[in-house]
N, CA, C and O atoms as a MOPAC input file, in Angstrom:
PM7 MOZYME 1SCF
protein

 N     17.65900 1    32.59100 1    29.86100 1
 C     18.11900 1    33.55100 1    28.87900 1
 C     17.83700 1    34.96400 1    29.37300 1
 O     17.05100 1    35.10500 1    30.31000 1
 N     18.37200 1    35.93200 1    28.85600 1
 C     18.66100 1    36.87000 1    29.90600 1
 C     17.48000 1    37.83800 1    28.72800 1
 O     17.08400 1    37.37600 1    27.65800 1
 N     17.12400 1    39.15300 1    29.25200 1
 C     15.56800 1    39.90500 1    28.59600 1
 C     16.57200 1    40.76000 1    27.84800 1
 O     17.37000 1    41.39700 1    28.53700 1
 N     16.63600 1    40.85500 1    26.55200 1
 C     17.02400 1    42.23900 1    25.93700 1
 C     15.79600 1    43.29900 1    25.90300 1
 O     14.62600 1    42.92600 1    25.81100 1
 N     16.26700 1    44.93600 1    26.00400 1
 C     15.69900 1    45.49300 1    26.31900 1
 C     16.23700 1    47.16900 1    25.48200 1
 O     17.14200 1    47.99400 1    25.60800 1
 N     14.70100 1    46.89400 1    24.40600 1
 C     15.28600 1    47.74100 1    22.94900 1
 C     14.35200 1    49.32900 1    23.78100 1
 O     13.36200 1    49.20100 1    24.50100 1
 N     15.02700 1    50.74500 1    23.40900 1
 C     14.52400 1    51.60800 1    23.35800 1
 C     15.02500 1    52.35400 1    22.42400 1
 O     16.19800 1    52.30400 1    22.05500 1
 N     13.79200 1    53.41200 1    21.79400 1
 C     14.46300 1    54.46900 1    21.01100 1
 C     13.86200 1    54.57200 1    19.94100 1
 O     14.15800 1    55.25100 1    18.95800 1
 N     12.55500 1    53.54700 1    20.19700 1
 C     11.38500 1    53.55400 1    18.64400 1
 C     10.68200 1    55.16700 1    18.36100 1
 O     11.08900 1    56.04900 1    19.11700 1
 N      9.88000 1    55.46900 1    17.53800 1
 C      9.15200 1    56.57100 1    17.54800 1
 C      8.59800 1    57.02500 1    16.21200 1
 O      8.64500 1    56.42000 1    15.14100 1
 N      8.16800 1    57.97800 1    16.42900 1
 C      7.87800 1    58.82800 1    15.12800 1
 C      8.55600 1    59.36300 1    14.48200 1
 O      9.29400 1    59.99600 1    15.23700 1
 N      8.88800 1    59.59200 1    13.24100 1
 C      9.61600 1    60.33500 1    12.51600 1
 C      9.29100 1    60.24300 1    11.22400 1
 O      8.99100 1    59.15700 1    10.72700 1
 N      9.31900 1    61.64200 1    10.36700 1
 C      9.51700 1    61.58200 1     9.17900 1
 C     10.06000 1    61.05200 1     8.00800 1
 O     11.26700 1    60.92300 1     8.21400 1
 N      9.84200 1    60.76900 1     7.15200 1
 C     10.81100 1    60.45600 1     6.04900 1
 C     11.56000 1    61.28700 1     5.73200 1
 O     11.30600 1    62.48600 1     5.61700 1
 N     12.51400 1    60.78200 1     5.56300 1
 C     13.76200 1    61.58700 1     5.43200 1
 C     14.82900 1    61.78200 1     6.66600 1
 O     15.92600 1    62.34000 1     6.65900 1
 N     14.03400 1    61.04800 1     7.85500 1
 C     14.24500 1    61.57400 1     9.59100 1
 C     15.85300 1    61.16900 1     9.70800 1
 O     16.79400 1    61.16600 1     8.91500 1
 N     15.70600 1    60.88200 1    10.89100 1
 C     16.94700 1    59.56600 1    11.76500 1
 C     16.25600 1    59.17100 1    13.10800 1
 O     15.59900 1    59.96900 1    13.77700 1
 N     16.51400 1    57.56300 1    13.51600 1
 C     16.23900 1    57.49700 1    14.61200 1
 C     17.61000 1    56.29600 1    14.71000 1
 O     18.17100 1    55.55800 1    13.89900 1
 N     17.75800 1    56.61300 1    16.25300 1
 C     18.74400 1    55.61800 1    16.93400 1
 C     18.35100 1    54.49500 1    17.95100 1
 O     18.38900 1    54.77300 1    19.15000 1
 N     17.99000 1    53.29100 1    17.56300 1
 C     17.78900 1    52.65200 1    18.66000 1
 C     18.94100 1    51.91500 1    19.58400 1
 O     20.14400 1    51.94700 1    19.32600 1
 N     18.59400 1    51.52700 1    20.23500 1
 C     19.33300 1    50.90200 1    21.48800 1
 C     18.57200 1    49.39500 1    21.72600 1
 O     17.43600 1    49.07100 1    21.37800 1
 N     19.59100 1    48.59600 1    22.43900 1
 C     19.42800 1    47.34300 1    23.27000 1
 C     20.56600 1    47.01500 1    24.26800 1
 O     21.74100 1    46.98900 1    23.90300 1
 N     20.21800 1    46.79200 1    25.40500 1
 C     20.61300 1    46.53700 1    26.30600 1
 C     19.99400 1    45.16600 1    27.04800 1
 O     18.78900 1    44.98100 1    27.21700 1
 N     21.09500 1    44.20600 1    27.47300 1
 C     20.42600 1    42.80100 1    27.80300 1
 C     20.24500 1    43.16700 1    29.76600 1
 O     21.29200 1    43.49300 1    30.32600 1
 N     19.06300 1    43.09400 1    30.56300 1
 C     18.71900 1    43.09900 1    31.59600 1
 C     19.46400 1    43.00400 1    32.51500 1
 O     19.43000 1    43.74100 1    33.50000 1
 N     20.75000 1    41.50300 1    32.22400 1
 C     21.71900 1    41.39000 1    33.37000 1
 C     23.08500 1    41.86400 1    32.32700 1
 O     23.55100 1    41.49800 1    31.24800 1
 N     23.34900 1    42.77200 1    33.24600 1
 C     24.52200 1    43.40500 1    32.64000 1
 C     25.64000 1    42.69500 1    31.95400 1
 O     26.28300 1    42.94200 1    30.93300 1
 N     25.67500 1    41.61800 1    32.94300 1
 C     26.75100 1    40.46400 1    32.37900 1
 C     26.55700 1    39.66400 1    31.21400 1
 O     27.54900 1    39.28300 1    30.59300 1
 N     25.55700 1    39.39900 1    30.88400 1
 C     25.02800 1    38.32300 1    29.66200 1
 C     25.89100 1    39.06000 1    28.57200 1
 O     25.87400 1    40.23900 1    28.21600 1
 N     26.85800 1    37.70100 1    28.04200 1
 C     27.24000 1    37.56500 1    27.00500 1
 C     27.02400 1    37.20400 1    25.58500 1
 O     26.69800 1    36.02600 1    25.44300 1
 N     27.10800 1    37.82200 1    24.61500 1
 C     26.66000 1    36.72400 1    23.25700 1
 C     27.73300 1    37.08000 1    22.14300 1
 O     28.05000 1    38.25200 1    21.93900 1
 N     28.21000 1    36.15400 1    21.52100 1
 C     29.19900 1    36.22700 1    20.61100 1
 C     28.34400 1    37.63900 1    18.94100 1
 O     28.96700 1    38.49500 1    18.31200 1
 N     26.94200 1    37.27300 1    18.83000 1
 C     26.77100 1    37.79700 1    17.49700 1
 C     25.18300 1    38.86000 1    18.05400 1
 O     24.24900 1    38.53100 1    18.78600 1
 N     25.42500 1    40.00500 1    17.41400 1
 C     23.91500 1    40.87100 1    17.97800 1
 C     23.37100 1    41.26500 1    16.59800 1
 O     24.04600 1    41.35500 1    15.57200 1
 N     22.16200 1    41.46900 1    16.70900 1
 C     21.62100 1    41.91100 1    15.31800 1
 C     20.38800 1    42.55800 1    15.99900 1
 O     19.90400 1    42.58900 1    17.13100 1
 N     20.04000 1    43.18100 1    14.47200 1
 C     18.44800 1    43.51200 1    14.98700 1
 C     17.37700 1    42.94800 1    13.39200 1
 O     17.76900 1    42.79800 1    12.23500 1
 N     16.09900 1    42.77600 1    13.92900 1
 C     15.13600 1    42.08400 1    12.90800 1
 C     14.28900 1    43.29800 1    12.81100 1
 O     14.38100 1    44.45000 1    13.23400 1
 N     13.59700 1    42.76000 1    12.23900 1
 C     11.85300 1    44.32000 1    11.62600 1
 C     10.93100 1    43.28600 1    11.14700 1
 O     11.11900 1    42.21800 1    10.56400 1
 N      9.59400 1    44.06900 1    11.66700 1
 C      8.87200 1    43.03500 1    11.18600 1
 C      7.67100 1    44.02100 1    11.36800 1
 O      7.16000 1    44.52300 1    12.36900 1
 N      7.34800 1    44.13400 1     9.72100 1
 C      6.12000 1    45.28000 1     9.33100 1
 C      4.88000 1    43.79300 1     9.39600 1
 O      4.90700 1    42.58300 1     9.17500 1
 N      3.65200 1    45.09100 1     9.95100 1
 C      2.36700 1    44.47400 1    10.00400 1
 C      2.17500 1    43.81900 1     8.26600 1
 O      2.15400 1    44.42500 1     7.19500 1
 N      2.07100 1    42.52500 1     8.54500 1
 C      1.28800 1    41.31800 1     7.66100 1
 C      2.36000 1    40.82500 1     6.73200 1
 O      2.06000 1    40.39200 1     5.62000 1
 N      3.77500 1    40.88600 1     7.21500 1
 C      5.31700 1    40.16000 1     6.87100 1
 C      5.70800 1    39.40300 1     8.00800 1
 O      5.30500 1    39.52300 1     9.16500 1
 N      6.48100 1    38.66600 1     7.57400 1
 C      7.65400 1    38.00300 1     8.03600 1
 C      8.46100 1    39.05000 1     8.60900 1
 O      8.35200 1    40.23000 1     8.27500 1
 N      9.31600 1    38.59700 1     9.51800 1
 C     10.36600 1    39.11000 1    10.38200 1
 C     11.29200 1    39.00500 1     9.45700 1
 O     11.35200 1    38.00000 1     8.74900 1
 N     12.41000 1    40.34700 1     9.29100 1
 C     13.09800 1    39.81300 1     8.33900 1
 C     14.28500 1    40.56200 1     9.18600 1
 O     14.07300 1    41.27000 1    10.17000 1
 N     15.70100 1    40.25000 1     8.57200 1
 C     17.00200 1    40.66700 1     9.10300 1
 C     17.07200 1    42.13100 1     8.35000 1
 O     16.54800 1    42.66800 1     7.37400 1
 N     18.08600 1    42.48100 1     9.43900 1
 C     18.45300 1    43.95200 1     9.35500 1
 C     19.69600 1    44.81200 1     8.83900 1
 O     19.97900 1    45.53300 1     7.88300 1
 N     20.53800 1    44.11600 1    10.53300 1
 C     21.83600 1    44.29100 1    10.22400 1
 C     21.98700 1    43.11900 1    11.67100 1
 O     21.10500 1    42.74700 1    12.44400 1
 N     23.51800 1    42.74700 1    11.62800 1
 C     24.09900 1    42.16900 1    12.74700 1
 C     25.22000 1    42.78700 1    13.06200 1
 O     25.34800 1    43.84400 1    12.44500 1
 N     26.48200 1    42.41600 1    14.12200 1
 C     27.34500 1    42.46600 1    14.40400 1
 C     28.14500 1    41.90500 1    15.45700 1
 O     27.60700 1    41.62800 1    16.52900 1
 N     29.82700 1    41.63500 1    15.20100 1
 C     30.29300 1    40.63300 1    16.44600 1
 C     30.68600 1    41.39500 1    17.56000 1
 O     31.07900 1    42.55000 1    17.39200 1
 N     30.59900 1    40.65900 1    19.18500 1
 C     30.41900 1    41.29800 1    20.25100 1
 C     31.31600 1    42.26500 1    20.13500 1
 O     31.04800 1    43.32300 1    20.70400 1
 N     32.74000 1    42.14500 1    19.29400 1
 C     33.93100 1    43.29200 1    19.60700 1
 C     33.11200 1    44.23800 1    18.44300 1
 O     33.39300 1    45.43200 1    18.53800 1
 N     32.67600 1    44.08300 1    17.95500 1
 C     31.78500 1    45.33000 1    17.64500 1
 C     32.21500 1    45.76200 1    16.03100 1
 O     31.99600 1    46.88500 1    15.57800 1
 N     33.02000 1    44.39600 1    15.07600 1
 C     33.10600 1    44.55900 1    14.22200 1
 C     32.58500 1    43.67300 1    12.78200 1
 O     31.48600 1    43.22700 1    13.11100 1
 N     32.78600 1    43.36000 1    11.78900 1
 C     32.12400 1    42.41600 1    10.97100 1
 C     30.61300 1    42.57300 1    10.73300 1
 O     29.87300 1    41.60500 1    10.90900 1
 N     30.14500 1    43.73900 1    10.34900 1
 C     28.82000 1    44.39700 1    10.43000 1
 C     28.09000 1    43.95900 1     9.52300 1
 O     28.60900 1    44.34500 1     8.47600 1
 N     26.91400 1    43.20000 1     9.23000 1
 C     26.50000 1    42.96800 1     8.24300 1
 C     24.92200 1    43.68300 1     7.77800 1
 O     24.15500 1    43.99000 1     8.69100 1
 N     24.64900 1    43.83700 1     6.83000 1
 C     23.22600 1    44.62100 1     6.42400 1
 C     22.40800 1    44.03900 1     5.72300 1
 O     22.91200 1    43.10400 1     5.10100 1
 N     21.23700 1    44.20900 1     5.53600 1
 C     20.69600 1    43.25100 1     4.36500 1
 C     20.42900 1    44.63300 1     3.86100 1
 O     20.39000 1    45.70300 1     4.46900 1
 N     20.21800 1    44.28200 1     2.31900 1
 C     20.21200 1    45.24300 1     0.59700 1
 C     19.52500 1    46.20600 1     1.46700 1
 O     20.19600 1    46.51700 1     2.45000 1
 N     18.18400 1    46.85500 1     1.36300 1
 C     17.69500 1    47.68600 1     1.88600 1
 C     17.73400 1    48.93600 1     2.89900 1
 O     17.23800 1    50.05500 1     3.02900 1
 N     18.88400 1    47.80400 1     3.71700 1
 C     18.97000 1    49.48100 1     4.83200 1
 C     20.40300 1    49.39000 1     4.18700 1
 O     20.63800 1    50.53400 1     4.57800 1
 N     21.51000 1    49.05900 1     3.57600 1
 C     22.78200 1    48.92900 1     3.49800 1
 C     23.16600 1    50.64100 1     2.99400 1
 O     22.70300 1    51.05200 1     1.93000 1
 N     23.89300 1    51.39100 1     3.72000 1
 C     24.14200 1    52.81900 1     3.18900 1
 C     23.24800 1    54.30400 1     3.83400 1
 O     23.49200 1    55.50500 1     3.71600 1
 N     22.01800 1    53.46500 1     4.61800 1
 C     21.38400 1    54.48300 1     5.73200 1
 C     21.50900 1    53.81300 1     6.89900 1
 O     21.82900 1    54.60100 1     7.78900 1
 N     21.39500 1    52.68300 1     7.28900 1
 C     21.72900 1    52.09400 1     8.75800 1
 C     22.79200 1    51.72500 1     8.92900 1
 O     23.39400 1    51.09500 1     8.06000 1
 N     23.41100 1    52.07600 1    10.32600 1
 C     24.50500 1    51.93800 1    10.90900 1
 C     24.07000 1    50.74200 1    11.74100 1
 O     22.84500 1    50.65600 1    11.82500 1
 N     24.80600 1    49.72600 1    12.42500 1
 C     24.62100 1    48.96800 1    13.64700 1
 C     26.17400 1    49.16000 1    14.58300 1
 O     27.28500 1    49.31600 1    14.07600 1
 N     25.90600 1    49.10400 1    15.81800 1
 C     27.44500 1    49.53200 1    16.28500 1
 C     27.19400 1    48.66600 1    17.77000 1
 O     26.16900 1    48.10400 1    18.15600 1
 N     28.29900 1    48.76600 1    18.32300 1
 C     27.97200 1    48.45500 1    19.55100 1
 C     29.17800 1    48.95000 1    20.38200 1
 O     30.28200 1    49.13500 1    19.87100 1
 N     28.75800 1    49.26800 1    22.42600 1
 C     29.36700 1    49.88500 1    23.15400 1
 C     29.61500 1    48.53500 1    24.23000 1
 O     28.91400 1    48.02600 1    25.10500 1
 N     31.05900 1    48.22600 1    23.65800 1
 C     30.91900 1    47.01100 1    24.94500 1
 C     31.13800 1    47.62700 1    26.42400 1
 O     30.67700 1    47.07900 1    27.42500 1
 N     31.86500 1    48.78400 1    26.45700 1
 C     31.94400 1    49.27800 1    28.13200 1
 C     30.68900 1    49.11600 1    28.65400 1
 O     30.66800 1    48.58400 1    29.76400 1
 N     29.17700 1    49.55600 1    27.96200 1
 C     27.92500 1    49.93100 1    28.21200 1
 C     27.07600 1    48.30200 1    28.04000 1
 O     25.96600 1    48.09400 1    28.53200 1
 N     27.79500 1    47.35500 1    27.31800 1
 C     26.91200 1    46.06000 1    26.67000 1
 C     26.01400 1    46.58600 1    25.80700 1
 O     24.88900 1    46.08800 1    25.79700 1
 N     26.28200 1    47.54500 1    25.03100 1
 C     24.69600 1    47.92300 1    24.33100 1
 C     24.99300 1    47.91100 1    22.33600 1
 O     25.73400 1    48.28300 1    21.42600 1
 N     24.40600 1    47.56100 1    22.50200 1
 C     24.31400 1    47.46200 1    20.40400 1
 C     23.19100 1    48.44200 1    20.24100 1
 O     22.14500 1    48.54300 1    20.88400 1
 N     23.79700 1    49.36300 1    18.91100 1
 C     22.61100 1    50.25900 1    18.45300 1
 C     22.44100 1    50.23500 1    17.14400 1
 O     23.21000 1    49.62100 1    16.40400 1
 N     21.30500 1    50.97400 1    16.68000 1
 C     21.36000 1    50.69400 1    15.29300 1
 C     20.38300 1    52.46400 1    14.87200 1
 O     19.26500 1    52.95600 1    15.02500 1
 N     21.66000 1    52.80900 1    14.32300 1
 C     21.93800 1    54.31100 1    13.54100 1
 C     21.14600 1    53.91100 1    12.43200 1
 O     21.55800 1    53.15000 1    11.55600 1
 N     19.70900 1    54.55100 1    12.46900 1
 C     19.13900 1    55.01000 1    11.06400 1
 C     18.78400 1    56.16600 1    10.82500 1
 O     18.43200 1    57.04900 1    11.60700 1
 N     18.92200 1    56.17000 1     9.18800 1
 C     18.80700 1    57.51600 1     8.45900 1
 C     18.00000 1    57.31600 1     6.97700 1
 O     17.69700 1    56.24600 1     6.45000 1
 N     17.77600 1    58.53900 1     6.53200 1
 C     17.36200 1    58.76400 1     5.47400 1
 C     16.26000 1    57.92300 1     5.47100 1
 O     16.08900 1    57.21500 1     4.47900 1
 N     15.10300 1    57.84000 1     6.84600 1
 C     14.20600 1    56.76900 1     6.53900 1
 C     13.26300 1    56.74600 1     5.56100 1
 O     13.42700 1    57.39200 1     4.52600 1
 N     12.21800 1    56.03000 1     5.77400 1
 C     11.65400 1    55.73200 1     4.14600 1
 C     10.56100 1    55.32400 1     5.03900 1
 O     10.92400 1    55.04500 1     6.18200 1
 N      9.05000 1    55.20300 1     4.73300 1
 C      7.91300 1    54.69600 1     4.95100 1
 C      7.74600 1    53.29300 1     5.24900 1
 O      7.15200 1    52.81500 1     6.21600 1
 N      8.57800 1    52.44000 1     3.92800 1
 C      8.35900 1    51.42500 1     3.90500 1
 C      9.51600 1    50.63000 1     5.47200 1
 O      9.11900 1    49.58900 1     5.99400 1
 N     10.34400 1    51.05400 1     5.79200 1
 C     11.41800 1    51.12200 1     6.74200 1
 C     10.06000 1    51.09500 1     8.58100 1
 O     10.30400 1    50.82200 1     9.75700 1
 N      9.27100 1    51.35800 1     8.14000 1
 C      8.18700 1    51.33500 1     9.61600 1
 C      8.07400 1    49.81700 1     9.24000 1
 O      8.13300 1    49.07400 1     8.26000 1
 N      7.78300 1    49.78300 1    11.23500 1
 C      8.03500 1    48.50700 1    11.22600 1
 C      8.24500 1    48.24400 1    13.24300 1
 O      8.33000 1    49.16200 1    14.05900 1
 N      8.27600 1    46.81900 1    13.53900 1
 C      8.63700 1    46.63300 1    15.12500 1
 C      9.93900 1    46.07400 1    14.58300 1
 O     10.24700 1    45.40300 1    13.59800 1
 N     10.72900 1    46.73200 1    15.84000 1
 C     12.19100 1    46.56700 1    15.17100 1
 C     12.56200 1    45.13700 1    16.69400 1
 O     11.92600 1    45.21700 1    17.74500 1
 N     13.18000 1    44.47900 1    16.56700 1
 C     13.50000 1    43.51000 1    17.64100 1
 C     15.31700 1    43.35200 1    17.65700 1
 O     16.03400 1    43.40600 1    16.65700 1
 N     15.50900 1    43.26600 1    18.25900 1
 C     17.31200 1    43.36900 1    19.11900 1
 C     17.02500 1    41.56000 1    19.42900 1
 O     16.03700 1    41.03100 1    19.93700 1
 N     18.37600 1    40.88700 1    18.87100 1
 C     18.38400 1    39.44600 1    19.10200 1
 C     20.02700 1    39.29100 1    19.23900 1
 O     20.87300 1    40.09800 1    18.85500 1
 N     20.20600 1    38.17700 1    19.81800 1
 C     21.75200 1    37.83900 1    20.37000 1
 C     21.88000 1    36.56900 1    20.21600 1
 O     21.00700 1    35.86700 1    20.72700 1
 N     23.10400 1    35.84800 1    19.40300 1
 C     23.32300 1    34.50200 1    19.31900 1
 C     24.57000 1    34.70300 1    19.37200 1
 O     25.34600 1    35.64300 1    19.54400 1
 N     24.60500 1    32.85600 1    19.05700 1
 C     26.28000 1    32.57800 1    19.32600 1
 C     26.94300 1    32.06200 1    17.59400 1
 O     27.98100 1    31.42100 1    17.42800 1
 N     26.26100 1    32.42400 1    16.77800 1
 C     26.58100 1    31.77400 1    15.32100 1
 C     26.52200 1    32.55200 1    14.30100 1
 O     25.35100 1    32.85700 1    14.07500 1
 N     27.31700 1    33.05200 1    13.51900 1
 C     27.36900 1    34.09600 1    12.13200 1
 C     26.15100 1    34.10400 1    11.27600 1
 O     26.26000 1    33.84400 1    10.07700 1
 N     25.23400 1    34.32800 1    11.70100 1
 C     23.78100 1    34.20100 1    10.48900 1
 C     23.24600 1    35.28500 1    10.68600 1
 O     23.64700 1    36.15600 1    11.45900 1
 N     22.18200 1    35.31800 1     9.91800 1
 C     20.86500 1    36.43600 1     9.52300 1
 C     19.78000 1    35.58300 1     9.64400 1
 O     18.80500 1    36.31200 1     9.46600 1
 N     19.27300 1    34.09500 1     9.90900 1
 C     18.15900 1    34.11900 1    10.16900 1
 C     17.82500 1    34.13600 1    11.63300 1
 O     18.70000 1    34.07900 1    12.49700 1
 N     16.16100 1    34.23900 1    11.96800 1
 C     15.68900 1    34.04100 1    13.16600 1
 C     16.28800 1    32.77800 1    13.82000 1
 O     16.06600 1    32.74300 1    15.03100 1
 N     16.91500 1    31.84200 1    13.38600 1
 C     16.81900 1    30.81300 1    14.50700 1
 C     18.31200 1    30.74200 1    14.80500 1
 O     18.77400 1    29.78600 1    15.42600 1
 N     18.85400 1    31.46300 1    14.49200 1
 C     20.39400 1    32.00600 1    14.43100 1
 C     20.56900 1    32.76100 1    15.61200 1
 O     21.74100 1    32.87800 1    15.96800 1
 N     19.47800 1    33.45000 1    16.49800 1
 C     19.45200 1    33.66900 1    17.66700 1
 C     18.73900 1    32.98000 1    18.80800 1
 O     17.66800 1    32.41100 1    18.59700 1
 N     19.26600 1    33.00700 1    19.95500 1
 C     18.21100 1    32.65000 1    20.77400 1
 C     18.07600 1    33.60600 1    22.14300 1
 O     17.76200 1    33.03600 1    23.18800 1
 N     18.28500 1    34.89300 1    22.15100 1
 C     17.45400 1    35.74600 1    23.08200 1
 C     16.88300 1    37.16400 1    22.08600 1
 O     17.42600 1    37.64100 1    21.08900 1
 N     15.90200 1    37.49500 1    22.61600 1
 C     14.98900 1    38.62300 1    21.91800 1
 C     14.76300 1    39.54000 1    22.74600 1
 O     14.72500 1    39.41800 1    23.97100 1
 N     14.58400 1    40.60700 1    22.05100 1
 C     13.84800 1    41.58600 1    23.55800 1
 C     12.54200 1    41.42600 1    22.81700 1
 O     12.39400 1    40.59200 1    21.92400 1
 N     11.37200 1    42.46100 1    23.32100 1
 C     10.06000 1    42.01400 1    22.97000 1
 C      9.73900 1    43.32000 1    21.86700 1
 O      8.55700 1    43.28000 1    21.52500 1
 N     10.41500 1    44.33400 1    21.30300 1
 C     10.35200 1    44.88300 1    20.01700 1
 C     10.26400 1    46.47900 1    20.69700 1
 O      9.95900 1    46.70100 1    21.86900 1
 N     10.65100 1    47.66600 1    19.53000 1
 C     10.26200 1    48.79400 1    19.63000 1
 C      9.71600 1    48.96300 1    18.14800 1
 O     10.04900 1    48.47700 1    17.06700 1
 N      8.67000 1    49.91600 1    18.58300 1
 C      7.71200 1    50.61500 1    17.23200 1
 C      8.75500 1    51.57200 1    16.48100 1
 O      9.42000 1    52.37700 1    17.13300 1
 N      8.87200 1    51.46900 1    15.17100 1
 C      9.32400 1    52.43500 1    14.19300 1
 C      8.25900 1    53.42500 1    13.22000 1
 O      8.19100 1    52.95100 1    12.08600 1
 N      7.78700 1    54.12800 1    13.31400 1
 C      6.96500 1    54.61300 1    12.21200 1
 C      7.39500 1    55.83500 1    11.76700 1
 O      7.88300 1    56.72600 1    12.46300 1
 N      7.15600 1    55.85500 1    10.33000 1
 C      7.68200 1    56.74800 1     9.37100 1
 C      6.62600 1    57.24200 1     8.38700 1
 O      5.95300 1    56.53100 1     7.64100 1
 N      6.57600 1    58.90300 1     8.52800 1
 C      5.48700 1    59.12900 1     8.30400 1
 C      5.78100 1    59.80900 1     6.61700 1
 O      6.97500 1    60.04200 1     6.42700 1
 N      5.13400 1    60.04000 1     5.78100 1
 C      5.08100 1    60.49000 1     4.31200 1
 C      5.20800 1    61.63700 1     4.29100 1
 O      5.20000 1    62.23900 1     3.21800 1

């Protein structure tokens, strides 16, 4: 399975924007469905947003739906995920995952990159 490889975590305010990125290691690796997960200290990993490789059929869960964007650049292979208007509770390790099947849970993918830090400060 090929390494996804998330950048673009950081600091920011509430109220901020940050844009992350993922990019899979071998340029070529394909996957029909990309998403990204979050997973705040002493939770569950939970879903974010997804989207299909042509870069449409976007899905969100309640929470970020209306400040996060998810998009993706197939010239580049890269899926990003446009946030805004963050919120405190929105900190979190954000993880970039790639499958081949229309879902939102974890086992709905099977490559990960190994996470970027989000924190959002009050």
């Amino acid at each position: 399975q090929a390494q996804l490889v998330e950048t673009g975590g950081g600091l920011v305010q509430a109220g901020g924007s940050l844009r992350l990125s993922c990019a899979p290691s071998e340029r070529t690796f394909f996957s029909v469905r990309w998403g990204w997960f979050r997973q705040a200290p002493g939770k569950e990993r939970e879903f974010v947003a997804a989207i299909n490789w042509i870069g449409n059929s976007p899905q969100y869960a309640g929470s970020v739906k209306g400040r996060f964007t998810i998009s993706r650049d197939n010239a580049n292979n890269t899926v990003y995920l446009q946030m805004s208007a963050l919120k405190p509770e929105d900190a979190a390790v954000y993880y970039c995952a790639a499958g081949n099947t229309m879902g939102v849970r974890m086992t709905d993918y099977s490559s990960w990159g190994q996470g970027t830090q989000v924190t959002v400060s009050s």
